[in-house]
N, C-alpha and C positions, 0 to 999 in steps of 0.2 A: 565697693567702689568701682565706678566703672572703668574700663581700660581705656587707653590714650594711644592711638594708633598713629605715629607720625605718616606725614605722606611728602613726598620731596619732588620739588620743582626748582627744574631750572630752565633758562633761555631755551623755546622751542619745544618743551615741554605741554603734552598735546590730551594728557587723561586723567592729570589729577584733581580735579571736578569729579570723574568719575569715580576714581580710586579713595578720593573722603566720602562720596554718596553710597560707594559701596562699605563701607568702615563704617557710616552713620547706621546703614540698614541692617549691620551684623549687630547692633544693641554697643559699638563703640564708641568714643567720642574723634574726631578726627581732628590733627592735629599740625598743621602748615610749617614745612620746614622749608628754607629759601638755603639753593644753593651755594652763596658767599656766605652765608654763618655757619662755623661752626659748634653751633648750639642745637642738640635735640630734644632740648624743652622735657626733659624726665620722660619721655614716650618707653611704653612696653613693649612697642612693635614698629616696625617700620615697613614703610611699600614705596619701593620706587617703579613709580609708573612709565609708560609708553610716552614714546613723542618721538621728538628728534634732537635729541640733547646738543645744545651749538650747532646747531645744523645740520649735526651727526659730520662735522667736516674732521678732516684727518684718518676716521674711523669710526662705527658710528659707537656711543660710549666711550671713544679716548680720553675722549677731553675731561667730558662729566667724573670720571674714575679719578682725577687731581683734582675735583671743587673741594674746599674745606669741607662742606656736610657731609663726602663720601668718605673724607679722613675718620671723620667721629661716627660713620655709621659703620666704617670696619673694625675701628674700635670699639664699638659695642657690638656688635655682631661674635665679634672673637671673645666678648664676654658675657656671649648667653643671651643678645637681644634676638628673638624672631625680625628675619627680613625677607621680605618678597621683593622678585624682581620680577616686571612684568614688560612683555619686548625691548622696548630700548632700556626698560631698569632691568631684563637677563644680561643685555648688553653692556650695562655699568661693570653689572657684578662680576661678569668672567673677565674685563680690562682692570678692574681694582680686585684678581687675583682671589675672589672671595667664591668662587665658583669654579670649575674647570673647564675647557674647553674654548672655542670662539664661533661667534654668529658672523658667518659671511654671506655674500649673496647669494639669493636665490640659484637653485639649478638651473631653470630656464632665463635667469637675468630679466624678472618681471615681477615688479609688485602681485600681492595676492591679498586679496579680500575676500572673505568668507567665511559662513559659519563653519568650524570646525567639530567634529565630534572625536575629543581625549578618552583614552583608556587611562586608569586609575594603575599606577604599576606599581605605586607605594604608597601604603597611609602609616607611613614610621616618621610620620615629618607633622611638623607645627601647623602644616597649612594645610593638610590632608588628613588628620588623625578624624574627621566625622565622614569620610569614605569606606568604599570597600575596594580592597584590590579587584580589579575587572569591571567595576563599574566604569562607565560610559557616561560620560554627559558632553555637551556640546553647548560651546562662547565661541564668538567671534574671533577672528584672525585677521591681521593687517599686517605685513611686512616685506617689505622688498632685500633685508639683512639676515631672513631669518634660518637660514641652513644652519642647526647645529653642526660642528666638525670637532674631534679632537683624535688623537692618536691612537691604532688601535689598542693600546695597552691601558690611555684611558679608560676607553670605552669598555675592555674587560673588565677592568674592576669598578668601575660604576654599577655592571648588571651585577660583578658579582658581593655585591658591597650594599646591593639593593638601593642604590641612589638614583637611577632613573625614576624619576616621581611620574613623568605623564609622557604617555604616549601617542602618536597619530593611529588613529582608527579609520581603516575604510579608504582613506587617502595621505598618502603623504606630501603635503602643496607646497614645498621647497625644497626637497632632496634633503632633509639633514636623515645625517649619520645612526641606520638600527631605527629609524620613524620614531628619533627623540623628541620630542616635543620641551621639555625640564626635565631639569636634575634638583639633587639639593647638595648640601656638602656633607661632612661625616657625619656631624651630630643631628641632619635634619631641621634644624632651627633655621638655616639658608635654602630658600627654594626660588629657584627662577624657572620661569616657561615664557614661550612665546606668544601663544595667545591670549587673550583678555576677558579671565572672568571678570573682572568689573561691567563690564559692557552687558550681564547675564544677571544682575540682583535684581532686578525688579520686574513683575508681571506687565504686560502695555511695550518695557525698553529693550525687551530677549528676543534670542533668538527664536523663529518661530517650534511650536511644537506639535503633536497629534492633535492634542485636546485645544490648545488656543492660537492664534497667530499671534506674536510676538510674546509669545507666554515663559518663556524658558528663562530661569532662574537659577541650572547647576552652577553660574560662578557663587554663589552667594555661599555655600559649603567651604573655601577658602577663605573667608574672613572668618563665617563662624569658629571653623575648625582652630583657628590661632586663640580666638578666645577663649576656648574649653582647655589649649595649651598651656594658655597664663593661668587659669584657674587653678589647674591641677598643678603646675611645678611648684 
């Protein structure tokens, strides 16, 4: 049977086009969840994608962290669903308290665009288990919110807990805290990062690479890796 990957949009919401094309191309079926329902339509995974949830006003992710789908996607999150949060969906997930930490603004107070290249710091997690630790691959980056921060006693036990999933390689283009890039939560099944492997599934829409321009494909290892998750639990 194949899996059912919900994907959540709300007002401002700027990549979940992407975030179902990359869910199509992982062999899933994708699965539209609108942020006033709180209905997740039986999904086995969820991804809350990049944007600017309400505007990102108040804070960006305050608001979206109170829509009813974020109710029902912490409730099932807390009961064993896989969930990616990717820039403003990290930024959900650390304000509905499902992550730790907070995304503030940049260190130089400047949007950043760019391909990024992540080091692999954990494949113990649902969205990383068809990686290697230390591997390298490199998706796109967009964000003007995206300095990880949290306390250093967080930040201890996240390395030592093995939950930092991904890290900046070669540069770090917003000051966040130890060149985090994502974390996930204890059990792994919660991962959020900053930049956007969706933007990286297909050959012609990646980033460029040696062999081809715009040839790079490393996000596409994220969706699959959930799939091989559901299989095997």
């Amino acid at each position: 049977m194949t899996a059912r990957i919900g994907v959540v949009t709300f007002p401002g919401t700027l990549d979940d086009v992407d975030a179902a094309r990359a869910v199509r191309l992982a062999g899933a079926e994708p699965v539209a969840l609108w942020h006033a329902s709180d209905d997740l339509k039986g999904v086995d995974a969820i991804v809350v994608p990049g944007g600017f949830s309400y505007g990102d006003y108040l804070r960006a992710g305050a608001i979206a962290a109170l829509a009813p789908v974020v109710r029902s996607v912490v409730d099932a999150a807390r009961a064993g669903t896989p969930v990616l949060g990717i820039c403003n969906g990290f930024q959900v997930l650390c304000e509905a308290h499902l992550l730790p930490g907070a995304l503030v603004r940049n260190e130089k107070q400047r949007f950043v665009c760019r391909e990024q290249r992540l080091r692999i710091a954990s494949n113990a997690t649902a969205w990383t288990s068809g990686f290697s630790v230390g591997d390298e691959i490199t998706v796109p980056l967009k964000n003007g919110e995206g300095r990880y921060v949290a306390t250093d006693e967080t930040l201890d036990a996240l390395a030592a807990e093995g939950r930092v999933v991904f890290e900046y390689a070669g540069l770090n283009p917003n000051g966040s805290l130890r060149d985090i890039a994502g974390v996930a939560d204890a059990t792994g099944r919660i991962v959020g990062l900053m930049p956007h492997p969706e933007h990286a599934v297909e050959a012609g829409f990646g980033p460029d690479t040696a062999g081809a321009m715009r040839g790079g494909v490393d996000g596409l290892g994220l969706f699959t890796s959930v799939l091989d998750s559901l299989v095997a639990a």
